[in-house]
C-alpha positions as CSV (number, residue, x, y, z in Angstrom):
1,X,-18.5,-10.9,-4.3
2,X,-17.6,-15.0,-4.3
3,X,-16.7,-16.0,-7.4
4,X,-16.0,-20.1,-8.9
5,X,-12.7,-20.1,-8.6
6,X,-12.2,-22.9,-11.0
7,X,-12.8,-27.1,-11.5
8,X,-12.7,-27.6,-7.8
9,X,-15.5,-25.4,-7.6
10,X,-14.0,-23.6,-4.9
11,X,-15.8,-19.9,-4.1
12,X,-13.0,-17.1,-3.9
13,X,-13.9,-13.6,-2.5
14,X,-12.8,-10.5,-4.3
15,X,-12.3,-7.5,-3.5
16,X,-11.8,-3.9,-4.8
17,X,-8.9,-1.2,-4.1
18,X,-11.2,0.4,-2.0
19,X,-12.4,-2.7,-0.1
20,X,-8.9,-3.8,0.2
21,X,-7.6,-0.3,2.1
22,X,-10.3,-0.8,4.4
23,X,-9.9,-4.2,5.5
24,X,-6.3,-3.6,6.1
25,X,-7.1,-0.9,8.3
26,X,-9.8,-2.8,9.9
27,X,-7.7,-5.7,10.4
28,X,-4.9,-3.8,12.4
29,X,-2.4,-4.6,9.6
30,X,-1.6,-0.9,8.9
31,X,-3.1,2.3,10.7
32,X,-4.2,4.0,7.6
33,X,-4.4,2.5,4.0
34,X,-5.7,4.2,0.5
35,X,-7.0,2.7,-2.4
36,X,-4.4,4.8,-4.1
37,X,-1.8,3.4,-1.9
38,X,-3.1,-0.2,-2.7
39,X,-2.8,0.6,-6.2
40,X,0.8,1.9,-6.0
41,X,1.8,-1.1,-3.9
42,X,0.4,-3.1,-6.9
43,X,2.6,-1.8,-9.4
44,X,5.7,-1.1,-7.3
45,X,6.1,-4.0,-5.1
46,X,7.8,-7.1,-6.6
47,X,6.2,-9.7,-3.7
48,X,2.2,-8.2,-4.5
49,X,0.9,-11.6,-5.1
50,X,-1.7,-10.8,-7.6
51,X,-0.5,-10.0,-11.1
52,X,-2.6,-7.0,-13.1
53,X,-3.4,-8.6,-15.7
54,X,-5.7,-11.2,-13.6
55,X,-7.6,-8.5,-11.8
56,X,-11.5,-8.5,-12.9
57,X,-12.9,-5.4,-14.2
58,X,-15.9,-4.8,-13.3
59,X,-17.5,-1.7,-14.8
60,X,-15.3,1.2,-13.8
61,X,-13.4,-1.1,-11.0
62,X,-11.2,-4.0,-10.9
63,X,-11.8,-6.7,-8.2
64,X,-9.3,-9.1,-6.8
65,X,-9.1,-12.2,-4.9
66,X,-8.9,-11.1,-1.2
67,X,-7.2,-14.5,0.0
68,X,-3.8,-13.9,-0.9
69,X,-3.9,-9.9,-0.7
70,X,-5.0,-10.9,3.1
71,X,-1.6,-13.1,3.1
72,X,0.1,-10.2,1.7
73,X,-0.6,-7.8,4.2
74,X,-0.4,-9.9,7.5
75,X,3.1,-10.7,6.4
76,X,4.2,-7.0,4.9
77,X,6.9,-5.8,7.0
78,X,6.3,-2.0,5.4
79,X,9.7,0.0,4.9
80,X,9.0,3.9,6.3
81,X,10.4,6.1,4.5
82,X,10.7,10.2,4.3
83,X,7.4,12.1,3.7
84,X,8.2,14.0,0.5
85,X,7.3,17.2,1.9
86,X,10.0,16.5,4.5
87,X,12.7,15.8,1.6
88,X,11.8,18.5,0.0
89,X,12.6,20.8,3.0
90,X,16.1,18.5,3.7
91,X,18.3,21.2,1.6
92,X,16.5,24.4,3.8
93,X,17.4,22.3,7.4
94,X,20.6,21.4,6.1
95,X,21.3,25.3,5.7
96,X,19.7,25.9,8.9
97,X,21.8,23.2,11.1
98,X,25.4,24.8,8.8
99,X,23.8,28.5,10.4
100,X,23.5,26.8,13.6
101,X,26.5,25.4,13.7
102,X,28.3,28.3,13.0
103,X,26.9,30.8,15.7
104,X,28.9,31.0,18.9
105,X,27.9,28.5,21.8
106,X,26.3,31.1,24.6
């Protein structure tokens, strides 16, 4: 939905969390994207270039400028981490290699 964007007049798109996971996906700029995981990069990122407090709400959902969220994600280099339900399971193969390790090589 354009919006005025201010004296120049100039129309800026936004978007919601939804709208935003999809695109991203669509775009090729991550195989699979959540509004949730929108949201979390939101509040846990320090270069997510829009600030909360100038998201629009818009009855139950917020909407954002889509121009620099583009930016944002066709430059994100994203950091891969461990799947929590692979840490969690990190003590239990830890135990399992020390039980390997210490049967007799056949």
């Amino acid at each position: 939905m354009p919006e005025n964007g201010g004296p120049t007049g100039e129309v800026q798109e936004l978007v919601t969390l939804a709208e935003i996971a999809r695109r991203v996906v669509d775009l090729g700029y991550a195989q699979t994207m959540t509004r949730e995981r929108v949201s979390q990069l939101s509040k846990t990122d320090p270069n997510w270039p829009v600030p909360r407090e100038s998201w629009k709400k818009l009855g139950p959902y917020f909407q954002i400028p889509w121009p620099p969220i583009e930016e944002y994600f066709r430059n994100r280099k994203p950091v891969h981490g461990v799947h929590r339900s692979k840490r969690e399971t990190g003590a239990n193969d830890a135990a399992l290699n020390q039980r390997r390790d210490d049967q007799p090589n056949e």
